[in-house]
Backbone of each chain as ProteinMPNN parsed JSONL, in Angstrom:
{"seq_chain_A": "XXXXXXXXXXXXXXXXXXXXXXXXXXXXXXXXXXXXXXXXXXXXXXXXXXXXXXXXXX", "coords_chain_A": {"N_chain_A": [[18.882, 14.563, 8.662], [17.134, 15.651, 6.61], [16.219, 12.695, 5.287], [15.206, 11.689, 7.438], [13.25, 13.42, 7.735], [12.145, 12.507, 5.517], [11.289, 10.006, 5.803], [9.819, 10.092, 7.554], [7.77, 11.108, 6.189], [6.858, 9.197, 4.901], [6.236, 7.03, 6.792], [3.832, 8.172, 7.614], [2.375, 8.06, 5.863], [2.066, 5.492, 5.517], [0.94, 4.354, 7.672], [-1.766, 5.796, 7.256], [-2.545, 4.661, 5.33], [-2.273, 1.513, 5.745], [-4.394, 1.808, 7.908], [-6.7, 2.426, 6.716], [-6.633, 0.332, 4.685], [-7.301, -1.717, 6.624], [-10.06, -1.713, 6.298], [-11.003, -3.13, 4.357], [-9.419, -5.652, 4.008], [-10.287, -8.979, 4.976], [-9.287, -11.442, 5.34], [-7.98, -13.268, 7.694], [-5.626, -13.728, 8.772], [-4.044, -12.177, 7.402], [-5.316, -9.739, 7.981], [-4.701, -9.47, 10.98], [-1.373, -9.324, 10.717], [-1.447, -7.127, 9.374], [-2.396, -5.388, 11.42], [-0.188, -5.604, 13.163], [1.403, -4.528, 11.49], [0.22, -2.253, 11.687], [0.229, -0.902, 14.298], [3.787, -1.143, 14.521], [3.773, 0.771, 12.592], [2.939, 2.812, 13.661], [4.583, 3.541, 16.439], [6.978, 3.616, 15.047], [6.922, 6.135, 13.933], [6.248, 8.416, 16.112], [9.016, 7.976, 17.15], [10.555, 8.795, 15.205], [9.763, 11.315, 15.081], [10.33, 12.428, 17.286], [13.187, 12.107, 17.263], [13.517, 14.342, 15.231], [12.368, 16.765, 16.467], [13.679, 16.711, 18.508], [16.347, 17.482, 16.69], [15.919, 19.704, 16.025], [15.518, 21.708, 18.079], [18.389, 21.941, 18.347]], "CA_chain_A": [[17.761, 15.47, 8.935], [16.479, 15.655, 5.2], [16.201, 11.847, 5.189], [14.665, 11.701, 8.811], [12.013, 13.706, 7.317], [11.233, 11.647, 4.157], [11.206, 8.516, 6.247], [8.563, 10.68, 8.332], [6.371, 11.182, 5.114], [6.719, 7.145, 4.354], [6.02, 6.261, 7.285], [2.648, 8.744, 7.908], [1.541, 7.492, 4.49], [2.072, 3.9, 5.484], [-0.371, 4.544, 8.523], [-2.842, 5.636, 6.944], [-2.731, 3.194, 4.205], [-2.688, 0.053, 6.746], [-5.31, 2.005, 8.548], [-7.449, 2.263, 5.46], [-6.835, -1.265, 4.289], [-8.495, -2.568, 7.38], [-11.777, -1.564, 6.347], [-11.054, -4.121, 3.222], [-9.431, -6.97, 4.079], [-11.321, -9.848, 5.058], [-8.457, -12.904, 5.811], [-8.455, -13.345, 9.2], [-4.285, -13.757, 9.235], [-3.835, -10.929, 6.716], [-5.397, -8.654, 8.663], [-3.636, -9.573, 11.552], [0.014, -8.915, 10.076], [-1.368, -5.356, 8.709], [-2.653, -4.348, 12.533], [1.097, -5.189, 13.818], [2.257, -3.241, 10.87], [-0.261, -0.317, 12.027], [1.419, -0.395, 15.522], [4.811, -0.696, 14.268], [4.513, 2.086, 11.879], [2.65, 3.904, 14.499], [5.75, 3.168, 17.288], [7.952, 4.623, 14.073], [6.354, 7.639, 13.656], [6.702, 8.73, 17.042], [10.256, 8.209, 17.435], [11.008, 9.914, 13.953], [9.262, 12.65, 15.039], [10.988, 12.88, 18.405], [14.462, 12.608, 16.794], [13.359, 15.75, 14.117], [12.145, 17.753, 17.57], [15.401, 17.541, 18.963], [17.232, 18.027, 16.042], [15.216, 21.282, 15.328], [15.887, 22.184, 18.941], [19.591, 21.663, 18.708]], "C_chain_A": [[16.694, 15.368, 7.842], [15.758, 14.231, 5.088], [14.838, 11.198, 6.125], [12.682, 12.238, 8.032], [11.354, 12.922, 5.995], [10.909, 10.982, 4.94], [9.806, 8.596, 7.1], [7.115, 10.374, 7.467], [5.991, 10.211, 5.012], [5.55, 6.669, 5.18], [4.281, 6.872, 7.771], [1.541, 7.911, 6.868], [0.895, 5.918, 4.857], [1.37, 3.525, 6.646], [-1.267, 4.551, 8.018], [-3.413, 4.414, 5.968], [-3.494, 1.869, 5.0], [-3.938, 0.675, 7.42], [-6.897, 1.304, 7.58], [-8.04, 1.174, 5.42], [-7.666, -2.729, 4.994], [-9.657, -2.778, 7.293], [-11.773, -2.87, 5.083], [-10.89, -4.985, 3.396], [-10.401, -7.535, 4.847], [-10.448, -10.947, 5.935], [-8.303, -12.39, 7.338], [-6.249, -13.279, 9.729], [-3.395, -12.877, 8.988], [-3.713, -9.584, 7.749], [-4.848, -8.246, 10.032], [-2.05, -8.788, 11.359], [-0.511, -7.118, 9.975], [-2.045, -5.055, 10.041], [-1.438, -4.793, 13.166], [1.774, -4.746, 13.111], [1.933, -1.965, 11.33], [0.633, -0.296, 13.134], [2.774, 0.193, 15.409], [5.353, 0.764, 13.312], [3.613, 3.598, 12.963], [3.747, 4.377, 15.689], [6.786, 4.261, 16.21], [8.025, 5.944, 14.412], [6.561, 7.93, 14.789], [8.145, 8.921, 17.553], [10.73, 8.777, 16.463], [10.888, 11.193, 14.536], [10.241, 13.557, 16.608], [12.709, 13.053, 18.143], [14.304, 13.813, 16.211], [12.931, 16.825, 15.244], [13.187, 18.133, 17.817], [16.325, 17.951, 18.275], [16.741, 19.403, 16.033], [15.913, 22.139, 16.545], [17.602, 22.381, 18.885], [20.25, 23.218, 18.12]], "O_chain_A": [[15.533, 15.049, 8.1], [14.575, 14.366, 4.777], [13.875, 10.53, 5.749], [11.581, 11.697, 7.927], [10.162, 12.873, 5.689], [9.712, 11.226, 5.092], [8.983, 7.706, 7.312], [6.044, 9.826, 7.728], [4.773, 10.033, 4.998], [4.472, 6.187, 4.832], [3.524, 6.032, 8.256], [0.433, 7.399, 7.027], [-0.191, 5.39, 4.618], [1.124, 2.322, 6.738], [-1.942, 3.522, 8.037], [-4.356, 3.623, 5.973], [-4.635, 1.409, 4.95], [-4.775, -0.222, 7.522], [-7.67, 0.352, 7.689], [-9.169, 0.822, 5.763], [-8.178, -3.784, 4.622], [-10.332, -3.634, 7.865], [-12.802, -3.545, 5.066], [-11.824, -5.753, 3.167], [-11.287, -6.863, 5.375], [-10.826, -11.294, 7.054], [-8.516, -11.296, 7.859], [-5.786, -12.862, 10.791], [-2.39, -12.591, 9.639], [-2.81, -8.842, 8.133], [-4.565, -7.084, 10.323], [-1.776, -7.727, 11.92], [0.071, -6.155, 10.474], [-2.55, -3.958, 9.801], [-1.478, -4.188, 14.237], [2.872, -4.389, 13.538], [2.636, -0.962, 11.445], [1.728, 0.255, 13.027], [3.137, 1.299, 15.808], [6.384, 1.431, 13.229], [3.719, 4.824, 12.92], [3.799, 5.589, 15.901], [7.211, 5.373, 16.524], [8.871, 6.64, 14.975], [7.754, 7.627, 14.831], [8.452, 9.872, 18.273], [11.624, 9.538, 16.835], [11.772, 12.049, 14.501], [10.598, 14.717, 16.815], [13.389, 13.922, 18.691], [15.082, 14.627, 16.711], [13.193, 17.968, 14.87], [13.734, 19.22, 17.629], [17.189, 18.678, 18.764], [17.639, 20.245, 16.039], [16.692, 23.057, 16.291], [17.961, 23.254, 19.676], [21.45, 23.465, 18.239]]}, "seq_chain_B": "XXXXXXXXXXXXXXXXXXXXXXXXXXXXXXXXXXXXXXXXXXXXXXXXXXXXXXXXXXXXXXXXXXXXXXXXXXXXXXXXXXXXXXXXXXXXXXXXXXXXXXXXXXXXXXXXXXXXXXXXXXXXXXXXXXXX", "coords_chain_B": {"N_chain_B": [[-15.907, 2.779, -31.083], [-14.497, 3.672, -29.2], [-12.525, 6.783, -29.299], [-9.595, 7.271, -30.314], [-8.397, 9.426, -29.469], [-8.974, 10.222, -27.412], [-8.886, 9.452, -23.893], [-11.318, 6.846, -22.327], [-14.009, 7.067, -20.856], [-13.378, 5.687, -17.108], [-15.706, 5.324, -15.832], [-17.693, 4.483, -17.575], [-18.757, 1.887, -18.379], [-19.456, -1.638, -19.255], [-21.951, -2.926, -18.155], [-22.233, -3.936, -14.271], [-21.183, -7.319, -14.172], [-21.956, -10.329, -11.804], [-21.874, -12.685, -12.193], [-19.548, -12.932, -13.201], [-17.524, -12.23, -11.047], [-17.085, -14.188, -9.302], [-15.193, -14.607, -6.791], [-14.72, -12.343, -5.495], [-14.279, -11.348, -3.1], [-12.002, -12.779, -1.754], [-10.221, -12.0, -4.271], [-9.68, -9.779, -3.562], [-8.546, -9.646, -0.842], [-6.346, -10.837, -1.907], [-5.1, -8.813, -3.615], [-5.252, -6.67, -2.086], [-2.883, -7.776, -0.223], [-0.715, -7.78, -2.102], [-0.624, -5.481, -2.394], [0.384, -4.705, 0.045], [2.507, -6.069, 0.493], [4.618, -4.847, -1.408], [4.386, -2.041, -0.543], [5.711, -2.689, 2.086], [8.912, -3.693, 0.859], [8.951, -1.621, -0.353], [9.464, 0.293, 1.747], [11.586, -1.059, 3.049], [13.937, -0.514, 1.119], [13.538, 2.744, 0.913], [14.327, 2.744, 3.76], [17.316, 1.657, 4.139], [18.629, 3.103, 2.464], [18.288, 5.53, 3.883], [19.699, 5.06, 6.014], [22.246, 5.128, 4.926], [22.736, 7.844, 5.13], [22.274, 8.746, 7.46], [23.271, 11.118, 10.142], [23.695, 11.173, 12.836], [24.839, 8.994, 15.775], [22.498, 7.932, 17.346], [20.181, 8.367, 15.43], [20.777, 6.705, 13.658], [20.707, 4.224, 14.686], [17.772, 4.003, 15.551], [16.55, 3.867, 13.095], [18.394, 1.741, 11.789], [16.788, -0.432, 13.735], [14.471, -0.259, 12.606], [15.124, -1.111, 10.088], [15.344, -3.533, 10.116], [13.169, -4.296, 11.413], [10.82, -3.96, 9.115], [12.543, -5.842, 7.841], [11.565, -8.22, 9.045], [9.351, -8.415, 8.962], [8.526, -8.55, 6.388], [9.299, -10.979, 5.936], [7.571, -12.403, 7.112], [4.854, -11.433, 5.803], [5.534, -12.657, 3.433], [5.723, -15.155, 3.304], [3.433, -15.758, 4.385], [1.914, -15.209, 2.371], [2.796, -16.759, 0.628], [1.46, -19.316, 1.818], [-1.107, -19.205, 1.566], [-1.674, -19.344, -1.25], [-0.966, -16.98, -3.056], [1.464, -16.276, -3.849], [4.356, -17.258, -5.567], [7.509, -17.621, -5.302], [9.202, -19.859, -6.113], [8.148, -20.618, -8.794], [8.316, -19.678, -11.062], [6.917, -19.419, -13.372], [4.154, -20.113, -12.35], [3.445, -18.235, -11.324], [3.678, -16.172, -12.927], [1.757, -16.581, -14.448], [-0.322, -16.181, -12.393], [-0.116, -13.348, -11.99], [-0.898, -12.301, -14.537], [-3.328, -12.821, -14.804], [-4.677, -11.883, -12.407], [-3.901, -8.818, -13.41], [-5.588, -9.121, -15.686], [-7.814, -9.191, -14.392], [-8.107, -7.079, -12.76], [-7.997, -4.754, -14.746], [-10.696, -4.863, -16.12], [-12.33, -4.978, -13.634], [-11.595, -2.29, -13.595], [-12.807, -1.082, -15.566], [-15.601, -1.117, -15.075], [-18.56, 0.629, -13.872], [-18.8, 2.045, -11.276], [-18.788, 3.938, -9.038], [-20.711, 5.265, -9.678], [-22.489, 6.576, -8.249], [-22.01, 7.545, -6.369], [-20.642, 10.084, -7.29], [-21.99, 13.123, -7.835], [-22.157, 13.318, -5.112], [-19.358, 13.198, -4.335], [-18.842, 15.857, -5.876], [-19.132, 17.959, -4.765], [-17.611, 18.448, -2.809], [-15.752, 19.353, -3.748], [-12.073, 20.978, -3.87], [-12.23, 24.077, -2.695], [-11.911, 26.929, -5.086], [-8.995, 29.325, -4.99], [-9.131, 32.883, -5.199], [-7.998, 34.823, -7.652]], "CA_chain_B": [[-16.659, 3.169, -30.543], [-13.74, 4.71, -28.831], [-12.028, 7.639, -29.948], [-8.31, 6.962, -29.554], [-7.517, 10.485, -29.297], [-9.474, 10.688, -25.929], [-9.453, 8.518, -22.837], [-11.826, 6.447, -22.484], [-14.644, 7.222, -19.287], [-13.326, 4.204, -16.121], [-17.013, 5.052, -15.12], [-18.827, 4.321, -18.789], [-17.631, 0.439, -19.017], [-20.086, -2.24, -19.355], [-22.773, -2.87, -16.699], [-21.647, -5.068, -13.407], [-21.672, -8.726, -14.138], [-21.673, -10.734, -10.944], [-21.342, -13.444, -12.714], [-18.007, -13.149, -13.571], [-16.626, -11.889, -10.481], [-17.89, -15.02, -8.017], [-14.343, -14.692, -5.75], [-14.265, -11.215, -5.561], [-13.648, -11.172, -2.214], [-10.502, -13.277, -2.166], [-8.972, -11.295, -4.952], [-9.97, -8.048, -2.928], [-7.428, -9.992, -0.186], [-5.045, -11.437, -2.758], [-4.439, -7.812, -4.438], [-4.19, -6.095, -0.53], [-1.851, -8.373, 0.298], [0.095, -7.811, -2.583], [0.003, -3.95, -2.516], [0.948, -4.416, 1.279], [4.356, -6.421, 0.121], [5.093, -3.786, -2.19], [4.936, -0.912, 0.223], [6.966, -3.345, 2.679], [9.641, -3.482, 0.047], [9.613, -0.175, -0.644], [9.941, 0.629, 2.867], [13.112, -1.685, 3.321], [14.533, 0.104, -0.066], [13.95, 3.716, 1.902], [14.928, 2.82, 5.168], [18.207, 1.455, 3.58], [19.384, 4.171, 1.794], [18.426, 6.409, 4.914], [21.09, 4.472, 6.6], [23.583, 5.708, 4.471], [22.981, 9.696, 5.274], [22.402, 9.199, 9.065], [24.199, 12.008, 10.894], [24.348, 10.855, 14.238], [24.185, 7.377, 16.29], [21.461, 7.685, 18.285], [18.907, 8.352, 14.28], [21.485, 5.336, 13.272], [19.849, 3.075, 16.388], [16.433, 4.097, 14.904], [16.628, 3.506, 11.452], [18.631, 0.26, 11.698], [15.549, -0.786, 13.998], [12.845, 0.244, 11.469], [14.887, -1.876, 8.539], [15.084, -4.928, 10.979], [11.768, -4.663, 11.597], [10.739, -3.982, 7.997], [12.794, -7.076, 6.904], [11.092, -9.201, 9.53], [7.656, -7.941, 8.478], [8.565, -8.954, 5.075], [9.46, -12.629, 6.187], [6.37, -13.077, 7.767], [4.258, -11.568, 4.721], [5.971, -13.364, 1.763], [5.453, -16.423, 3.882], [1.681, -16.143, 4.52], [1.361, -15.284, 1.263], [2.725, -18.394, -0.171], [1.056, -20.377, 2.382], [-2.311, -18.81, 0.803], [-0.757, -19.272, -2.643], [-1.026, -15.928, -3.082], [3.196, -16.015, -4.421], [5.386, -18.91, -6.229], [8.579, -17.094, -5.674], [9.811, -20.888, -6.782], [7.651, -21.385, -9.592], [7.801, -18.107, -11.784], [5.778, -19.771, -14.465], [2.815, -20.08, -12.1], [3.481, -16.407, -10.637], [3.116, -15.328, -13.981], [0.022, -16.707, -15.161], [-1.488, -15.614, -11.39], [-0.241, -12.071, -12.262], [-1.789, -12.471, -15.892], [-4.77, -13.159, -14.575], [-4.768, -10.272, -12.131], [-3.643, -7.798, -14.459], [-6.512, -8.628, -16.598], [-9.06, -8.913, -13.953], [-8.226, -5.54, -12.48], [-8.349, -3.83, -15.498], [-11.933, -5.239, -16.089], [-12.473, -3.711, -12.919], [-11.098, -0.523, -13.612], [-13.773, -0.542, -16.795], [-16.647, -0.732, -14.171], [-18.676, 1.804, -13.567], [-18.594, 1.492, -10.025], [-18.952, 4.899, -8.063], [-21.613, 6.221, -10.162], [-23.759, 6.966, -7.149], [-21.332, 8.994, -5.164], [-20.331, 11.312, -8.295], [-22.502, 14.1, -7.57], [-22.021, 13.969, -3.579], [-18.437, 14.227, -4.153], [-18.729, 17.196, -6.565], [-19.683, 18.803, -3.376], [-16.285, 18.435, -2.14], [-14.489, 19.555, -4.598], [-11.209, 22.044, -3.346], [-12.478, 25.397, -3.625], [-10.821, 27.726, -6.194], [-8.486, 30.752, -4.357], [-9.728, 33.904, -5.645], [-6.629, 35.815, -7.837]], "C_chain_B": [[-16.059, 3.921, -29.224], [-12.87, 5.557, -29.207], [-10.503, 7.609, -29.192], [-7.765, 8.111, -29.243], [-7.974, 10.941, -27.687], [-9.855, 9.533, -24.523], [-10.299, 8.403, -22.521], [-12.553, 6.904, -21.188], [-14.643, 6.275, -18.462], [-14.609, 4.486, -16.034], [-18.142, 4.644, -16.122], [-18.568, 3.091, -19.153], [-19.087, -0.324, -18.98], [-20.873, -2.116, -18.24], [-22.725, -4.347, -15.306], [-22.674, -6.598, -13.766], [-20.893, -9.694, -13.383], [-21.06, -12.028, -11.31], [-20.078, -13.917, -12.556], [-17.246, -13.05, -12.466], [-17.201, -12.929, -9.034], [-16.526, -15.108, -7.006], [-13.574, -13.484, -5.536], [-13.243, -10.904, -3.796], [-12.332, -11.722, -1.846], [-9.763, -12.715, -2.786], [-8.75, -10.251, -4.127], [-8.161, -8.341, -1.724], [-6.017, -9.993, -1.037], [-4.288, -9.766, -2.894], [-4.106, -6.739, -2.821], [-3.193, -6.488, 0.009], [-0.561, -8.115, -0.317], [0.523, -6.074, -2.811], [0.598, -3.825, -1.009], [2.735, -4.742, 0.898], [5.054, -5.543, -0.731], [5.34, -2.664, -1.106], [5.875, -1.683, 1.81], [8.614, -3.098, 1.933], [10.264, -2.346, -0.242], [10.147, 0.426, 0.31], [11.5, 0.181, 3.044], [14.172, -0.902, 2.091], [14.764, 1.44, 0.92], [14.393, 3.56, 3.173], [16.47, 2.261, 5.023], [19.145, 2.348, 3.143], [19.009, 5.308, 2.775], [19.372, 6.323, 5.87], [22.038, 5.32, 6.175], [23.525, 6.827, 4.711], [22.698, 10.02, 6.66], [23.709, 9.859, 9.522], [24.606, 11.674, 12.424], [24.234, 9.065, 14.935], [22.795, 6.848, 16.982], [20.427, 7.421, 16.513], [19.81, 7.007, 13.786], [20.547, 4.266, 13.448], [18.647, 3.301, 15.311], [16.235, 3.696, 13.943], [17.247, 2.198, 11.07], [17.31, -0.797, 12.514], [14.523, -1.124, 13.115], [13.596, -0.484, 10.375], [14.848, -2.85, 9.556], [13.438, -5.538, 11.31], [10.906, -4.948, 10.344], [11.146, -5.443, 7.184], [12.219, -8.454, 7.386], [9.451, -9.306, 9.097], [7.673, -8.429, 6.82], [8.465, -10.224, 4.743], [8.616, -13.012, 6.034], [5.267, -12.924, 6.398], [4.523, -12.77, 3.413], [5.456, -15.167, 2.538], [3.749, -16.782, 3.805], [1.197, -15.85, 3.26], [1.841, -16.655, 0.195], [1.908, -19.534, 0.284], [-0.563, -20.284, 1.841], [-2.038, -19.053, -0.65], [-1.312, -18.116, -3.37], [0.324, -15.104, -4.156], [3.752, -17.057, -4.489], [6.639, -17.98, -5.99], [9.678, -18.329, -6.113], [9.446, -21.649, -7.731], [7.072, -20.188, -10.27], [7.021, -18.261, -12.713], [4.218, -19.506, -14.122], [2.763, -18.749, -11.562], [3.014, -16.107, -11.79], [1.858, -15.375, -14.459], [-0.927, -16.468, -13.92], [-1.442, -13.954, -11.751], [-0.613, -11.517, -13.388], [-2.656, -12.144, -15.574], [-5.571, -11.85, -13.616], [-4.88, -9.608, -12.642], [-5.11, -7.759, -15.088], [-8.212, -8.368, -15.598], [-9.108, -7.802, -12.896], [-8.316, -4.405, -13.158], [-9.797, -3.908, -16.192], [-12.223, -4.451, -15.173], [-12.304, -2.41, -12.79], [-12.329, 0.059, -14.716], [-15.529, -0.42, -16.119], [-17.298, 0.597, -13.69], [-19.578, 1.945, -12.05], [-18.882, 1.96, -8.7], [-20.194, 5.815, -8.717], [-22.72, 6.995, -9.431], [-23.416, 8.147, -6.726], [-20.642, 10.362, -5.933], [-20.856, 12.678, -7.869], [-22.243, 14.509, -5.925], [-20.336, 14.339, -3.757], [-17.681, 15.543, -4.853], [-18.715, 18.369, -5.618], [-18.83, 19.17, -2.731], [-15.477, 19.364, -2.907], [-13.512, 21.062, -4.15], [-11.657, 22.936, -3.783], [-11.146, 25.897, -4.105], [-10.431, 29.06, -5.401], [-8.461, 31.699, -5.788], [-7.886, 34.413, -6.426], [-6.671, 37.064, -7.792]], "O_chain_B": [[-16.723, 4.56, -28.408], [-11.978, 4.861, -29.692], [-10.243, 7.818, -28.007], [-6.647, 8.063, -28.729], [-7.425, 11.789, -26.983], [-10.933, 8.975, -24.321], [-10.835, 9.456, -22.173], [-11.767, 7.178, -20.281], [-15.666, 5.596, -18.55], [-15.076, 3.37, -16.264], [-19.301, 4.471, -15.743], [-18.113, 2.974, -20.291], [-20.002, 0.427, -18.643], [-20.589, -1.294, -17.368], [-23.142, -5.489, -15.503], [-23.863, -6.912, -13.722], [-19.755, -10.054, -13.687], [-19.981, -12.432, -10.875], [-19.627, -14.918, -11.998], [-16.187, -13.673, -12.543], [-17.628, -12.455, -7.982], [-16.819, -15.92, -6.128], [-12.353, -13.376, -5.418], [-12.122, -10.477, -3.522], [-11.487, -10.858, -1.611], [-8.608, -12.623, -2.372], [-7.606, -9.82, -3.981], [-7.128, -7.672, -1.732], [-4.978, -9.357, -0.858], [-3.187, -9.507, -2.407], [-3.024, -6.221, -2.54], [-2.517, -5.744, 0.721], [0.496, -8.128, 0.313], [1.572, -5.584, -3.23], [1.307, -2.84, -0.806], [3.741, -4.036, 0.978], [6.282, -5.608, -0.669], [6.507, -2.404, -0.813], [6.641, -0.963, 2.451], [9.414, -2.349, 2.494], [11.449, -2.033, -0.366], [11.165, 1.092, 0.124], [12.436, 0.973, 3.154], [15.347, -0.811, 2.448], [15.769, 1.499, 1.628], [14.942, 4.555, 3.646], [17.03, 2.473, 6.099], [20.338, 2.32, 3.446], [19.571, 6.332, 2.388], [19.836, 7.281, 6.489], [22.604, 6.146, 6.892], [24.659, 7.253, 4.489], [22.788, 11.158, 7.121], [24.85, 9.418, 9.389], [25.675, 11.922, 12.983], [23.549, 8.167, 14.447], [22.276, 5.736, 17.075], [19.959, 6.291, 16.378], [19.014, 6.116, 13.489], [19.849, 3.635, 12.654], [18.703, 2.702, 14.237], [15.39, 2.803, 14.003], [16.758, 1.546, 10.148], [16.926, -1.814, 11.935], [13.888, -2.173, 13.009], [12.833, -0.652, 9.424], [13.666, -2.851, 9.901], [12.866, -6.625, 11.393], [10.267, -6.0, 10.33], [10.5, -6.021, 6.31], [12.226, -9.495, 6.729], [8.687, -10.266, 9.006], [6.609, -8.61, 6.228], [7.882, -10.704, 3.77], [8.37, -13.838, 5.155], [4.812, -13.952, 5.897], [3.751, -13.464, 2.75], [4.864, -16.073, 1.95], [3.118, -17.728, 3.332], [0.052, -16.215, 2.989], [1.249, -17.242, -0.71], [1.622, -20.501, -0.423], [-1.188, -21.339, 1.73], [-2.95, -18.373, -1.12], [-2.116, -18.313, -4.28], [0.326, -14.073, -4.828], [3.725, -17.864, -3.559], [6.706, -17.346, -7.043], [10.828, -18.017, -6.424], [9.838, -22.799, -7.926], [5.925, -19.743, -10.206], [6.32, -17.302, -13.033], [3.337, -19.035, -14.841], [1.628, -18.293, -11.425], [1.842, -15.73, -11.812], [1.085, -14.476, -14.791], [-2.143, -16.501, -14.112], [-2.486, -13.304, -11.804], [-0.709, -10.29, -13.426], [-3.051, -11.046, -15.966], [-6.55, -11.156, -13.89], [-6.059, -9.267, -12.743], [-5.787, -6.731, -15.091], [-9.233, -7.743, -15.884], [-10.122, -7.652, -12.215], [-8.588, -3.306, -12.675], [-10.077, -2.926, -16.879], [-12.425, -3.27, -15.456], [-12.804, -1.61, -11.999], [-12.722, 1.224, -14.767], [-16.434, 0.238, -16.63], [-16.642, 1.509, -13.187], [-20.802, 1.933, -11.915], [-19.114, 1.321, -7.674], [-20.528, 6.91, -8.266], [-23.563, 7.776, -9.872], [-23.969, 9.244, -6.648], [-20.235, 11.378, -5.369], [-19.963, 13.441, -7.501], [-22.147, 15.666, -5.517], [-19.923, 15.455, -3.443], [-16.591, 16.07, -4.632], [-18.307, 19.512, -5.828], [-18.977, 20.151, -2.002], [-14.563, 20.045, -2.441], [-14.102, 22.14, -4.092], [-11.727, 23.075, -5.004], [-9.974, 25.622, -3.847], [-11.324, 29.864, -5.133], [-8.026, 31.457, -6.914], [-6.834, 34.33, -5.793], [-5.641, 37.723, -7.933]]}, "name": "protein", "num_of_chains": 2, "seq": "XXXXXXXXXXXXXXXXXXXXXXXXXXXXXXXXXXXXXXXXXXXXXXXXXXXXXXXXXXXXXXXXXXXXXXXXXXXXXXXXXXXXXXXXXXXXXXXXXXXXXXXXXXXXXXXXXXXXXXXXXXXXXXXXXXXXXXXXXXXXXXXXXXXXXXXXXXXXXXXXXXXXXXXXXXXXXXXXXXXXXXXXXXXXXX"}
């Protein structure tokens, strides 16, 4: 549960970050890689959050 | 002409010389790339040790996902970053003298005075103070 929720914070952080970072990079293969990290940590975040719902509910 | 008892002002440093910085944009990549592999890393570190305190199977499933994915995302970085030579992870001599060289030309940058424009607009911001 406790864990669930750090991994939450990580992974919010690590959105915005990659979000961010887009406005900077430049490499054309770079930036690539860091918009299927945004997805994947966007995909994350969603299912974190839906495990910590139902736990709450439980 | 600095007083060691008081940190120094990042915004009072010499005045920008283009000069010096003719592949800025490249490093700008180089050093995103390399704060991206770091918070990769770190990720695979926390999602690791979240393993170990999963309570049920189903947050198991999830979290073994998210390091799998994490360690594949790591592959692919460390890779494109050697292929940019960006990382020697087989030639620590030349790693070192690229992260030398970094080191010193980000702390150059750090002595820039860089935002001096936007100082006053974001004074404007600043969190108000709750009343006691």
């Amino acid at each position: 549960m406790m864990e669930i929720h750090e991994l939450l914070n990580f992974k919010t952080i690590c959105t915005a970050k990659a979000k961010a970072m887009d406005g900077l990079v430049t490499d054309r293969e770079l930036k690539q890689l860091m918009q299927l990290d945004l997805q994947q940590s966007m995909q994350a975040l969603n299912n974190l959050q839906a495990l910590l719902t139902r736990a709450h509910a439980q | 002409m600095t007083d060691v008892n008081r940190a120094p002002n990042p915004n009072m440093g010499p005045p920008l010389d283009i000069e010096d910085f003719t592949d800025m944009i490249g490093f700008a990549n180089a050093s995103a790339a390399l704060e991206f592999l770091l918070t990769v890393k770190s990720g695979i570190r926390n999602t690791a040790m979240s393993l170990t305190e999963c309570a049920t199977p189903e947050v198991r499933t999830e979290v073994r996902n998210q390091l799998r994915q994490a360690l594949d995302m790591h592959e692919k970085l460390s890779q494109l970053m050697i292929n940019k030579g960006w990382l020697h992870p087989y030639n620590p001599g030349e790693q070192f003298q690229l992260d030398l060289k970094s080191a010193q030309m980000t702390a150059r940058l750090a002595q820039m005075p860089l935002f001096k424009d936007r100082i006053k607009v974001l004074e404007t911001f600043d969190t108000p103070q709750k009343p006691n």
